[in-house]
C-alpha positions as CSV (number, residue, x, y, z in Angstrom):
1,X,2.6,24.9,7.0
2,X,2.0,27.6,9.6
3,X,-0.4,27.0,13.0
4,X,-4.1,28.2,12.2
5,X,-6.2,29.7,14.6
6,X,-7.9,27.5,17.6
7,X,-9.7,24.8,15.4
8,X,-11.2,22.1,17.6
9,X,-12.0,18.9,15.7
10,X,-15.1,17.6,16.7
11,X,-17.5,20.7,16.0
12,X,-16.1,23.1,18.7
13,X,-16.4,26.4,17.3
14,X,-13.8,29.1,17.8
15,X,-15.5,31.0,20.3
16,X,-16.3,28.4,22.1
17,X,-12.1,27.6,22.9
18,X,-11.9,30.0,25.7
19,X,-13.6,27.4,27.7
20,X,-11.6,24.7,26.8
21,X,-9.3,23.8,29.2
22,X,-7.8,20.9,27.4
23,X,-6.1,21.2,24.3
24,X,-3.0,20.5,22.3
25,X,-1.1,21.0,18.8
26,X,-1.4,18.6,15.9
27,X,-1.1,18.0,12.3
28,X,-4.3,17.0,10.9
29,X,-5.9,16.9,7.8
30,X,-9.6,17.4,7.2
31,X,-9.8,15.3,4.0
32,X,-8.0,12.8,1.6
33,X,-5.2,14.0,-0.9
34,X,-1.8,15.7,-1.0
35,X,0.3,17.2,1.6
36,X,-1.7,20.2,1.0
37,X,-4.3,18.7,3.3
38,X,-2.1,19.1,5.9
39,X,-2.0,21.6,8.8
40,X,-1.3,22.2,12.0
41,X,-4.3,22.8,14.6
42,X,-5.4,23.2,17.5
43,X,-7.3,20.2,19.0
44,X,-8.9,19.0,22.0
45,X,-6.3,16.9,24.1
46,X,-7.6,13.0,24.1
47,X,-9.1,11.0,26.8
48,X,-7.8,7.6,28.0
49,X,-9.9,4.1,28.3
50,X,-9.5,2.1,31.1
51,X,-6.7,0.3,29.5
52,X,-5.6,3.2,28.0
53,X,-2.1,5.3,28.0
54,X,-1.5,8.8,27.2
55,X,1.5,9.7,26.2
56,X,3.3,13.1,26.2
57,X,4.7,13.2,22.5
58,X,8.4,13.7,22.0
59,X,9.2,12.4,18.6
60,X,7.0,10.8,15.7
61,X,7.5,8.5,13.1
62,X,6.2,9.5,9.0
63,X,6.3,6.1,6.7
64,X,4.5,4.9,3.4
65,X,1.8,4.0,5.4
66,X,0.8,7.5,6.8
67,X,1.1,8.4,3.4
68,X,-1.8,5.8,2.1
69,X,-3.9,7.0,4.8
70,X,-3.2,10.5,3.9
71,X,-4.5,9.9,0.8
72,X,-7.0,7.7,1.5
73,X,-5.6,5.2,-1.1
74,X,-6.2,1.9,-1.6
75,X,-9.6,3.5,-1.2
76,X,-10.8,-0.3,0.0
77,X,-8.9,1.9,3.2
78,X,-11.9,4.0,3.2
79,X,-14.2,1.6,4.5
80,X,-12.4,1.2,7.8
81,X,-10.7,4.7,8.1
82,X,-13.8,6.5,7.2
83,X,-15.2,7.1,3.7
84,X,-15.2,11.3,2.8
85,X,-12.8,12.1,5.8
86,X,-10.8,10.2,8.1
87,X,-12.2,9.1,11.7
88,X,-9.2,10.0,12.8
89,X,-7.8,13.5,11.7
90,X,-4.6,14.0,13.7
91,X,-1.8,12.0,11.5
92,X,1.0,9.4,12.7
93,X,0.3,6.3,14.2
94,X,4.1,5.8,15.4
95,X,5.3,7.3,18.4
96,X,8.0,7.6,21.3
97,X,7.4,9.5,24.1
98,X,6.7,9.9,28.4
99,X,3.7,8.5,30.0
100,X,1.5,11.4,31.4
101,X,-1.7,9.2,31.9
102,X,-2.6,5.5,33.1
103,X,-5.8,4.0,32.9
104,X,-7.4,2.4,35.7
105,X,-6.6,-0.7,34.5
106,X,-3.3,-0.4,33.0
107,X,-0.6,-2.3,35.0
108,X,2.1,-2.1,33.0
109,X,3.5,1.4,33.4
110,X,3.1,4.2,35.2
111,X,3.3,8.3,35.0
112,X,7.3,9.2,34.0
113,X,7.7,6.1,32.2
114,X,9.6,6.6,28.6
115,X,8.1,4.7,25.9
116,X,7.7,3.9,22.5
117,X,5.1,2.1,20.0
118,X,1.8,2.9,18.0
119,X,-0.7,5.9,18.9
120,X,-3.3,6.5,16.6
121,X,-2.6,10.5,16.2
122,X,0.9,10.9,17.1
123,X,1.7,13.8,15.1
124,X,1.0,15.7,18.2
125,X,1.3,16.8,21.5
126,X,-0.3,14.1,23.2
127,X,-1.6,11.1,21.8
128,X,-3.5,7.8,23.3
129,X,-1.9,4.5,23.1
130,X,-3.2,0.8,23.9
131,X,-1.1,-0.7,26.6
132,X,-0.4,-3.4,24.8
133,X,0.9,-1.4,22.0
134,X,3.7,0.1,23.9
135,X,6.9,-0.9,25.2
136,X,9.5,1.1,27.3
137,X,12.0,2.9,24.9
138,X,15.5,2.1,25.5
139,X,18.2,4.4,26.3
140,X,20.7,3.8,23.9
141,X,18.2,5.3,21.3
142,X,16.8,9.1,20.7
143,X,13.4,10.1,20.9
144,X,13.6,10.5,17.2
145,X,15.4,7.3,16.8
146,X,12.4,5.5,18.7
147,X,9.7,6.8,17.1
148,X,10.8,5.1,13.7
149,X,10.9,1.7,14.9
150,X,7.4,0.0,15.6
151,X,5.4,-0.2,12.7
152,X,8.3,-0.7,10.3
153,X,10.7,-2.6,12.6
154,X,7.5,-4.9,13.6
155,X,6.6,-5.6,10.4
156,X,10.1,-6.6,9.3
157,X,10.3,-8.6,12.7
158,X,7.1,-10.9,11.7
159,X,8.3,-11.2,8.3
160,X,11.9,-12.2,8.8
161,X,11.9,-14.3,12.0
162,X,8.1,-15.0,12.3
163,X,6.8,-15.5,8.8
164,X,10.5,-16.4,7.2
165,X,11.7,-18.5,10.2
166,X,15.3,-17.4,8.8
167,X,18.4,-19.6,10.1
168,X,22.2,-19.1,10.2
169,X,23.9,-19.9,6.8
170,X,20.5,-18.7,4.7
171,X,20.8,-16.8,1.4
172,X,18.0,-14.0,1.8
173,X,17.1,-11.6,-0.6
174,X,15.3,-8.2,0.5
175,X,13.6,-6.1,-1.7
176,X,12.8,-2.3,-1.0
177,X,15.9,-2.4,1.3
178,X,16.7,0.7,1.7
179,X,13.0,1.6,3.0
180,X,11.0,1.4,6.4
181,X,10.2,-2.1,6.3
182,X,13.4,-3.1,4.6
183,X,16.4,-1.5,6.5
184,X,15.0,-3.3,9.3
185,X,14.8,-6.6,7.3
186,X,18.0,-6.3,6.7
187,X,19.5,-6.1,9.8
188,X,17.4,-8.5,11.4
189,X,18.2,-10.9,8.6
190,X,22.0,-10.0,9.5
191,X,22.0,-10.5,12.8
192,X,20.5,-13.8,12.4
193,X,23.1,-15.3,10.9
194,X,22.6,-14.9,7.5
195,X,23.7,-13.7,3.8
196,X,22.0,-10.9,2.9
197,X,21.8,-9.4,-0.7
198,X,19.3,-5.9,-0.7
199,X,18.0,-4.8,-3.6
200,X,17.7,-1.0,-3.9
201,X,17.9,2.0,-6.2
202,X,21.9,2.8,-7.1
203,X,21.4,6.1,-5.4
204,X,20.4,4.0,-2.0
205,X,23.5,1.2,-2.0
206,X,25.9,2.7,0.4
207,X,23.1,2.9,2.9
208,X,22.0,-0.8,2.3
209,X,25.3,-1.5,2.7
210,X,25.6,0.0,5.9
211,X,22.8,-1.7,7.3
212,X,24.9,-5.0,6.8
213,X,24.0,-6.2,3.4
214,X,27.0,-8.8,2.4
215,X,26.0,-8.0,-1.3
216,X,23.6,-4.7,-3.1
217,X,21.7,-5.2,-6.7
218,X,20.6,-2.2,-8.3
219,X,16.5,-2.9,-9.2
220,X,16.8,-0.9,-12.5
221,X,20.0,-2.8,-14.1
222,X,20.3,-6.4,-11.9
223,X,18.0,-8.9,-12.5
224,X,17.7,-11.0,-9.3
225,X,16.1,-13.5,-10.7
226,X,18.4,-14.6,-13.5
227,X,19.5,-17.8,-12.1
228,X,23.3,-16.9,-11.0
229,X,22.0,-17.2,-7.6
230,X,18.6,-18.6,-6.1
231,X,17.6,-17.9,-2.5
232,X,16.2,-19.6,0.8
233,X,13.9,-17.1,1.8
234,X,12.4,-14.1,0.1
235,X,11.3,-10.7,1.5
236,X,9.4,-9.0,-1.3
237,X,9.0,-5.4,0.1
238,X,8.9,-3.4,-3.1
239,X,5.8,-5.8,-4.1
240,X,6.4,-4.7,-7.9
241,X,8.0,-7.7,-9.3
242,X,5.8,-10.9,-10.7
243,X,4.7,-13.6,-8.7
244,X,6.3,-16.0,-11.2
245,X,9.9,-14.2,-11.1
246,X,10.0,-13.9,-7.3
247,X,9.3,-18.4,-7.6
248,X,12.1,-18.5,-10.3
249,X,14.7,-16.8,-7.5
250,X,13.8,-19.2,-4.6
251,X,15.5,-22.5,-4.0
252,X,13.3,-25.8,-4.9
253,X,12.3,-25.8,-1.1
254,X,12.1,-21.6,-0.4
255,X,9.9,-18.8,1.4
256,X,8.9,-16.2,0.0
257,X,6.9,-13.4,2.4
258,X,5.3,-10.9,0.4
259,X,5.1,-7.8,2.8
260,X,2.1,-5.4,1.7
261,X,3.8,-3.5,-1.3
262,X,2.9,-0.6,-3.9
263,X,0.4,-1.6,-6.9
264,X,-2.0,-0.1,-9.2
265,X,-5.2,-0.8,-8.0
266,X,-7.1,2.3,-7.0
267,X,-9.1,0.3,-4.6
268,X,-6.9,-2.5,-3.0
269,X,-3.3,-1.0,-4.5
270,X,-2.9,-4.4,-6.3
271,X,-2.0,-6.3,-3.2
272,X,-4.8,-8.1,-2.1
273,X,-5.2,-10.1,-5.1
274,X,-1.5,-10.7,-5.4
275,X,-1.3,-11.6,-2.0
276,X,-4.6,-14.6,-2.4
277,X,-2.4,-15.8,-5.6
278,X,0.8,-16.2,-3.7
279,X,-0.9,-18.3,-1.3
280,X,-3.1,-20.6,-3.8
281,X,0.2,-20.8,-5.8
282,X,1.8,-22.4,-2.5
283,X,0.1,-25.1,-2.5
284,X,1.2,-26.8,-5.5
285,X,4.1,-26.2,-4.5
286,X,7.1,-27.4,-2.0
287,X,8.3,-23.5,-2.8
288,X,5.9,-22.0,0.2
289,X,4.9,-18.7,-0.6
290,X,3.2,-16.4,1.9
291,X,2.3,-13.1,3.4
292,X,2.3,-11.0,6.0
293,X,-0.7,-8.3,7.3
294,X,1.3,-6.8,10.4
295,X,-0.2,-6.5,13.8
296,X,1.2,-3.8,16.1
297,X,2.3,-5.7,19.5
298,X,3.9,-4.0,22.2
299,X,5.7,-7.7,23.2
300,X,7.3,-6.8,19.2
301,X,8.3,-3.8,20.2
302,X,10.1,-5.0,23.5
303,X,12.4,-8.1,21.4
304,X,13.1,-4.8,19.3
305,X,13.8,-2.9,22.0
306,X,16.5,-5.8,23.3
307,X,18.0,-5.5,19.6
308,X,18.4,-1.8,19.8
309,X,20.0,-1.9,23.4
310,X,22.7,-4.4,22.1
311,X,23.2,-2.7,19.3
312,X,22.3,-5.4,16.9
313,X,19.0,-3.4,15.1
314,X,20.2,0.9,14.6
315,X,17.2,2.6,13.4
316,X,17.8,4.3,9.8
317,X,17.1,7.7,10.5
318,X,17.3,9.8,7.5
319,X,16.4,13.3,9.3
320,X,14.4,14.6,11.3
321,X,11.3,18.1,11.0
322,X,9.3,20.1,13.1
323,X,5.3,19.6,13.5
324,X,5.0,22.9,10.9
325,X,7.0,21.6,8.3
326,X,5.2,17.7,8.4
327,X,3.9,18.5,5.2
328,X,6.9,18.7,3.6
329,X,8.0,15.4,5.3
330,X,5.6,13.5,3.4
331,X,6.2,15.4,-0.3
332,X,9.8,13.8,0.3
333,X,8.7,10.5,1.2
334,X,6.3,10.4,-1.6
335,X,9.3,11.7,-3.8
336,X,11.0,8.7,-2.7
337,X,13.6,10.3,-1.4
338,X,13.8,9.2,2.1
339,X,16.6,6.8,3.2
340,X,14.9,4.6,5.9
341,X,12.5,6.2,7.7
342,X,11.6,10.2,8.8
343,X,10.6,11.5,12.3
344,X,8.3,14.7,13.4
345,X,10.2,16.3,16.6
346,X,7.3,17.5,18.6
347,X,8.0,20.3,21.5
348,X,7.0,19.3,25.1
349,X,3.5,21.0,25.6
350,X,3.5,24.9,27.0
């Protein structure tokens, strides 16, 4: 994926770049599908709100997510994302990076300031984030390491402590644990106290392991719901298995947290509807069965951020590419190959 020529998104013509005294490299895509879509560009640089942040990209974070919106899939997406193109072209929402911007009202941090969260357009130079969707990066971490925890570490955070309310001495079981989402389940899980088993592909184990599993199953020959153990709280990540098997593996008085999930529906990916079932299901039930829609909080990102600095949460890093070769990124993530999570390095602006 090699730079084009000067391409400003918004209508700005190439001729017309000469007088633009503002702008920045990104990946962008110009419509939904493949990797193919993807390119790097030449943009105008992005203004900041009032309570606005621009940040001065140093690393970027690629997960499952990027990919949906990449393709535009769930289309139900569409609606909100924009229907024949996205609103948004540059890619990446996750981000670490220095503050090079404040807006007038932002109190929190100021020009210099190294931080980390979610920036709508972070596969580039600079990108614009919410104040309240940052949180300073801490120094025991890389840029790279950073910019692979928000979205995935904060959605594991709300599902394990907020959602699952786990305690010391608690059998969980996480699904998809050798993902985003689920390598920080895991550890967070751990480091609360209690016994983890991760379910993952054979090929993944030794990482799951690593991240502080006490046991592994392999998806395609364990069956974790076959009775030989039943669990306290639930983490269903991989959001293929029935609603009626993931009941069977909880104890009488179990959670389970269903945490968005691939499916087959073209327009929701099957997780809406499974998602409304879990929840009417629950309440027959003493078994309560839940979900989780994760919001991206800066205040998430800063108990993370406390984790990482004492060395209880290590972000699962599986390696790390240029801007020009974010395109090939993605074909391994949607290969399933990635072990955690992937970063886009991103040079400091010329």
């Amino acid at each position: 994926m090699k730079d084009q020529p000067v391409d400003l998104i918004g209508g700005t013509t190439p001729g017309q770049a000469a007088r633009v005294a503002s702008t920045m490299r990104a990946v962008v895509q110009d419509g939904y599908g493949t990797s193919d879509v993807l390119r790097v560009a030449q943009v105008t640089r992005p203004a900041i709100g009032p309570r606005e942040v621009l940040v001065e990209v140093r690393a970027a974070g690629l997960d499952r997510g990027t990919w949906h919106l990449m393709q535009g899939k769930p289309r139900l997406l569409r609606l909100v994302f924009g229907l024949r193109s996205p609103k948004q072209p540059v890619i990446g929402r996750d981000v670490s990076g220095v503050v090079a911007e404040v807006g007038s009202e932002v109190t929190t941090f100021a020009v210099g300031d190294e931080v980390f969260g979610v920036a709508p357009g972070s596969v580039a130079e600079y990108a614009v984030a919410r104040e309240d969707k940052l949180a300073r990066r801490p120094s025991t971490v890389t840029w790279e390491q950073a910019a692979v925890v928000p979205i995935s570490g904060g959605t594991a955070l709300q599902a394990v402590v907020d959602a699952g309310t786990v305690t010391a001495g608690q059998k969980v079981l996480v699904t998809g644990a050798s993902g985003g989402v689920g390598s920080y389940a895991v550890q967070l899980a751990t480091a609360l106290g209690a016994e983890v088993t991760g379910v993952a592909s054979a090929a993944k184990a030794d990482l799951v392991r690593a991240l502080g599993a006490d046991h592994v199953l392999d998806y395609a020959v364990d069956d974790f719901a076959d009775g030989t153990t039943h669990y306290d709280l639930i983490i269903d990540i991989a959001g293929l298995s029935d609603l009626s098997r993931l009941r069977r593996a909880l104890t009488p008085t179990g959670t389970l947290v269903l945490v968005g999930g691939e499916g087959d529906g073209d327009w929701t990916g099957g997780t809406i509807g499974r998602q409304l079932r879990a929840r009417l299901s629950s309440a027959f039930s003493r078994r309560r069965l839940t979900s989780v829609i994760a919001k991206e909080r800066g205040a998430d990102y800063a108990r993370l951020a406390a984790l990482l600095e004492s060395g209880q949460v290590v972000p699962s890093l599986d390696r790390t590419y240029p801007m020009a070769e974010a395109a090939d990124a993605m074909r391994r993530l949607e290969a399933g190959l990635v072990r955690g999570k992937v970063a886009v390095t991103v040079e400091p602006a010329r």
